[in-house]
N, C-alpha and C positions, 0 to 999 in steps of 0.2 A: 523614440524609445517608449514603450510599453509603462505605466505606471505600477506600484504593485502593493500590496498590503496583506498579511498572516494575520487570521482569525487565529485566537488560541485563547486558552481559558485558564482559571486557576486549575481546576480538577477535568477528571472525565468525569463525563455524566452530566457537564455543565449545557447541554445542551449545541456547544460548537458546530456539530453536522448537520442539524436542520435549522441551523441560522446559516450557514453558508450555504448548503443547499437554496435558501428561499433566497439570498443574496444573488446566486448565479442566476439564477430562474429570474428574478426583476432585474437585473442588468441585460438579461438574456430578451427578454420584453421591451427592451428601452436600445434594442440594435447595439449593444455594449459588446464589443470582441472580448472575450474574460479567456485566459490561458489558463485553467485549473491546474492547481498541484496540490498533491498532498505530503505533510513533513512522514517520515518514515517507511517502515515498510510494505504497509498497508496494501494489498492488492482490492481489495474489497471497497474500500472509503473512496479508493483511485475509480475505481468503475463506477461507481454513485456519482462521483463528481462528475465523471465523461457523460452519463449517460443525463445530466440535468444539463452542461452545458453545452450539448452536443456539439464538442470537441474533443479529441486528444486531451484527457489527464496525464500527468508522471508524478512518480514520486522522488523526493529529493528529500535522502536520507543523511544524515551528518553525523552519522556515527558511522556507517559503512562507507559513503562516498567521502573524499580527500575532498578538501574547499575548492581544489581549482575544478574537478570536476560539478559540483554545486553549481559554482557559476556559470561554467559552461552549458550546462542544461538548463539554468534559470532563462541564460541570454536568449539561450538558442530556441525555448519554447516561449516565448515573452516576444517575438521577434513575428512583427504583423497582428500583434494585440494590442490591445487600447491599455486593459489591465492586465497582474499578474496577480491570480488569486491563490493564497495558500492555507489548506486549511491544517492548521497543528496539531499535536498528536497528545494526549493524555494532559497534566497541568503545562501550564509554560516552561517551567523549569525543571520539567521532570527529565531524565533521559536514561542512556543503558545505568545498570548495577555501575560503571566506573564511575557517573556523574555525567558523563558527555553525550551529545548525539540528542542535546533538549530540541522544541522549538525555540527556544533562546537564542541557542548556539544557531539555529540557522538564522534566524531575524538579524545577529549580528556579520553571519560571514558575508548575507547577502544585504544588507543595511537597508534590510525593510521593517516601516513601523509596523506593531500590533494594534488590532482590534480586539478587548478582551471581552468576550462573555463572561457574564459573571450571573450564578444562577441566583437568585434572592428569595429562594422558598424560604420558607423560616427561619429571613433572617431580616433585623430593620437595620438601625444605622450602623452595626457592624460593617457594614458592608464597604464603607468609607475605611477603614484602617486596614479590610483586606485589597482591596484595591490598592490604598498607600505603598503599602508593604508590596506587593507587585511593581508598581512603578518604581521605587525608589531600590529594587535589588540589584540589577545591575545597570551602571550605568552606559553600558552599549544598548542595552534594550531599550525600545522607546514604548511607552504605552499612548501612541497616539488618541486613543477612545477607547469608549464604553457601550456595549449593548448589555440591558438588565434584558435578562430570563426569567421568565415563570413568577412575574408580578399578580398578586393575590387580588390586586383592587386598586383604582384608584387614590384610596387613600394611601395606602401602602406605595403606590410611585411617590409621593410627595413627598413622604417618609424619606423613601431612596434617596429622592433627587435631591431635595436640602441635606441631608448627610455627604452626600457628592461636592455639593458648590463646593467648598473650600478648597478642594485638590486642585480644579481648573483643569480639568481634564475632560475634553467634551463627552458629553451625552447623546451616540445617535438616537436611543431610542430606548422604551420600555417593553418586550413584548409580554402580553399576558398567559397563564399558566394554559394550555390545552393538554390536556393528558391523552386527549384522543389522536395528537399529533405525532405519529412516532414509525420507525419502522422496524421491525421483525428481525429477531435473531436465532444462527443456532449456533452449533457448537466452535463454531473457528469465527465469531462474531454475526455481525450484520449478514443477511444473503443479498446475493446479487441480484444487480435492479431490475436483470429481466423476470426471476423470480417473484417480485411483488406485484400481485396482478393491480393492488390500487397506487402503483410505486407514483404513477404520471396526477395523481390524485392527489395525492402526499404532497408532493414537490408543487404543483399548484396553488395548496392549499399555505404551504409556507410562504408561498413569493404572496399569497394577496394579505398574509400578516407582516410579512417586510415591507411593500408595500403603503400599510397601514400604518405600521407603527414604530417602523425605523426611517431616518432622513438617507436614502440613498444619494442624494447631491451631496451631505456636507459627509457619507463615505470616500465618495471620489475624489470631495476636494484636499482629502486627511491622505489620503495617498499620498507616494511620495516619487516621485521619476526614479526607474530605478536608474543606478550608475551600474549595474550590473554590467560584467566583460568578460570577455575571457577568451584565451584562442580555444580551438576545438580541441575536446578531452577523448583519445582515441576509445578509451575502454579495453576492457576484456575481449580478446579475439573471437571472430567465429570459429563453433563447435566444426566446420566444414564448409568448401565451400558453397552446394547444394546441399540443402538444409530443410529437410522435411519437418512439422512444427505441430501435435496435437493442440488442437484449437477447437474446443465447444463447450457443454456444459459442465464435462466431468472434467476438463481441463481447460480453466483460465484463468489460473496465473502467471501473467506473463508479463516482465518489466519492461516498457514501450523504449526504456532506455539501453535494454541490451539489445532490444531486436534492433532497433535506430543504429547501434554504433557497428551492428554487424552488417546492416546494407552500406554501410557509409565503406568499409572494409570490404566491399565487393563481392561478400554474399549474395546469395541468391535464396530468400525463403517460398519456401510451398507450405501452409498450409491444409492439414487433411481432417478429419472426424472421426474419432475410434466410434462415435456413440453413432455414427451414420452408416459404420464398417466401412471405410472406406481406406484408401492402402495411402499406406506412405511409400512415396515416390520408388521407381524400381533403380532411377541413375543420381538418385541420393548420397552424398557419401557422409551424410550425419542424420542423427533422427533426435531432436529433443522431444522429450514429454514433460512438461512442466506439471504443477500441482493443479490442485482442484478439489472437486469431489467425488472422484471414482466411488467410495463405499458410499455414496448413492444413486450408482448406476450398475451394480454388482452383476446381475443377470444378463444387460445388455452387452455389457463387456464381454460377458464369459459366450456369448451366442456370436461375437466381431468375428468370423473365422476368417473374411479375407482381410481385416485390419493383423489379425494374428498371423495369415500367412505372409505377410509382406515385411513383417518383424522378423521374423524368424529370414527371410529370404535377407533380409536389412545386414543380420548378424551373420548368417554365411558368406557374403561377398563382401565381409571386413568395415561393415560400416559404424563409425564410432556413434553408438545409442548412450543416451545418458539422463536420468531422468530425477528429478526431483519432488518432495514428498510424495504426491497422489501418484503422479509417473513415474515414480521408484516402487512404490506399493502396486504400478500395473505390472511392472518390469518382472516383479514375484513370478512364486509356484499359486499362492490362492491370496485369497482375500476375504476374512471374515466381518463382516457388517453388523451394525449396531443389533442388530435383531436376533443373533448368531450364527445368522447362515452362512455358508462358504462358498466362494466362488471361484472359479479355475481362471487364474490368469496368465501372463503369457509364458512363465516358465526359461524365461532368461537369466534369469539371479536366483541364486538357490535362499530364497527369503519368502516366509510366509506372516502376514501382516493381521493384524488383527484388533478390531477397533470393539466391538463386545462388550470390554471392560474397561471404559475409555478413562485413560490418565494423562493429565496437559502439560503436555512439556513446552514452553516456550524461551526465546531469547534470543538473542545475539552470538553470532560465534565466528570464533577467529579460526581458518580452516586451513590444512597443512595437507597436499598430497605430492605423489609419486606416480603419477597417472601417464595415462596417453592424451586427458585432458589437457588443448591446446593454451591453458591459462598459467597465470604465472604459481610458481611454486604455494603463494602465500593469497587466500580470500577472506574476505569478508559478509557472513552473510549472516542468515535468517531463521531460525527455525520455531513452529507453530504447528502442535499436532496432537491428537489424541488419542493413535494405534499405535499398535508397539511391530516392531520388526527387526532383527538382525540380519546380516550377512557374513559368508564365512569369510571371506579376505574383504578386511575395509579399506571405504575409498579416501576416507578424509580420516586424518587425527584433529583433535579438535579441543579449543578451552571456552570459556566463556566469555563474559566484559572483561572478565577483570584479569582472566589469565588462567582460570583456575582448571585444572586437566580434566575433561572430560572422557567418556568412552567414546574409543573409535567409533566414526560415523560412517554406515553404507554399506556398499559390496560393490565389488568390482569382478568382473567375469571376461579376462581378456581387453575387449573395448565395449562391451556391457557394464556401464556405473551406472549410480543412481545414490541417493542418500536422504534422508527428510530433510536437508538444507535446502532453503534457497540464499545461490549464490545470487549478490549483488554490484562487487565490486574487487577490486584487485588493492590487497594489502601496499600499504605505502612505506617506505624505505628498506 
């Protein structure tokens, strides 16, 4: 069995992503099989991580996935790895508006210890009673170690480090402040890794400061075997059984766990490129479009005439199309981009989308339909987005963490749906 350990931190901004980035990249140099995950919903963090340890990332969310499914996807991608690496999501203890769905909550369902980053910009021996106070909160979490961030100077580690000794909580390492160290964001966070043309620079440039100034042996040996098990967690059904899949730059987000548990179910996925024009299968009898960044492919889209004629052919021979945020905004009448301009899209869902005057909606949502959607009544999912759009018959009713009733989410046009959620999981009880 696999060993495993969760990087996670007091706060965001602590630095967490390019200490386990440089982490995977010097395991990855040291022939170390690393299973990357990320806690939550993150499609973004998940690609970063895949594309430094080139392997399959997933994410394993604890507020939308049930524990036995947690475990089941911890085992199952942990299973022909040395480690199981997870990187956590905002502070330790942070999680949805309800309280639940931390990286806490997952370090305890899966009974893996932490590594906490802890950033030490302008801060000296405080930094021992923030740390305390993280260990000692709950006592299922373990705070196995310590990586200090963004150390000012040598004198200042010394600082750290003797304000440290007393907890007895090891010390991998100091790294020093690099402000030059970082990668690029825009509106839906971080962009993807193919996106950064010095991304393989970056990641380098962190593994030879890990490297340097963290102990990666006395990482491995704070690991912990996991006892992780579980039988297999079926999931959510497939959308059909031939299953056409927009797959490239304007769309990829895709949870490697739903497509996993729909070949496991005897799907059959294809596949295609709107931004290449290319058709979604003709003996298809589903077409997902997942999210992405369509409004920054606006023109290319609107030019796809045989990706649009095979949509359009998709929905005359009854094939259930269903697309979520960026493939719910293609599924539209237009599509207006940050710049103002309008683009004709495919004209399936009577919804015109419009990101112009961008406002951030994000969270967690508990989601209730009445569909031809082959899932169960009750979801759990995701939404992140900064255009606005309606539709006239909605596909989803919807509340938040905590329960509280929001406005119908989507459109539904026969077996054309779409909504800015992304589903993640199937509501439990």
């Amino acid at each position: 069995m696999a060993n495993g350990l969760i990087i996670a931190a007091p706060r965001s901004g602590s630095g967490k992503t390019l200490v386990t980035l440089g982490l995977l990249a010097a395991l990855r140099r040291r022939g170390i099989a690393v299973a990357p995950a990320k806690t939550g919903p993150d499609y973004i963090d998940r690609a970063i991580l895949a594309r430094t340890a080139g392997t399959e990332a997933i994410n394993l969310d604890p507020w939308a996935m049930p524990p036995a499914q947690l475990r089941s996807l911890a085992a199952d991608h942990a299973s022909g790895a040395d480690l199981l690496l997870v990187e956590g999501v905002m502070g330790l203890f942070d999680g949805a508006a309800d309280g639940t769905g931390s990286t806490g909550d997952l370090a305890a369902t899966l009974g893996l210890p932490i590594i906490l980053v802890v950033d030490a910009d302008k801060q000296g021996q405080s930094i021992a009673a923030q740390v305390h106070g993280f260990a000692s909160f709950r006592p299922d979490v373990e705070i196995a170690g310590i990586i200090i961030n963004r150390v000012a100077s040598t004198r200042h580690e010394r600082m750290l480090l003797a304000a440290l000794e007393p907890l007895r909580i090891p010390v991998l390492g100091a790294l020093p402040r690099r402000d030059a160290l970082h990668l690029p964001e825009r509106h839906l966070g971080l962009v993807m890794p193919g996106e950064v043309a010095a991304f393989a620079a970056v990641v380098d440039a962190a593994a030879d400061a890990t490297e340097q100034f963290i102990s990666v042996d006395m990482l491995l040996a704070l690991s912990a075997q996991t006892s992780i098990s579980s039988p297999p967690f079926a999931g959510i059904s497939p959308l059909g059984q031939r299953i056409s899949i927009a797959r490239d730059d304007a769309f990829c987000f895709l949870y490697p766990h739903l497509l996993t548990a729909w070949q496991q179910q005897g799907a059959e996925l294809r596949f295609f490129s709107p931004l290449a024009d290319e058709y979604a299968e003709m003996d298809s009898d589903a077409v997902f479009m997942p999210g992405g960044y369509p409004e920054l492919h606006g023109p290319k889209l609107a030019l796809a005439s045989g990706f649009a004629r095979s949509m359009h052919a998709a929905q005359a021979r009854g094939a259930l199309i269903y697309g979520e945020c960026g493939g719910y905004m293609t599924l539209g009448q237009s599509l207006t981009d940050a710049t103002g301009a309008t683009h004709k899209m495919l004209g399936l869902l009577p919804i015109s989308t419009d990101i112009s005057r961008p406002k951030r909606t994000l969270g967690y949502r508990r989601l209730t339909h009445a569909s031809p959607l082959p899932w169960p009544d009750r979801l759990r999912g995701h939404e992140f987005h900064y255009s606005a759009g309606a539709g006239a018959t909605p596909l989803f009713s919807a509340t938040d963490a905590l329960g509280t009733a929001l406005p119908p989410m989507g459109a539904v046009e026969g077996r054309v749906m779409g909504s800015y959620a992304h589903v993640i999981a199937g509501e439990e009880g």
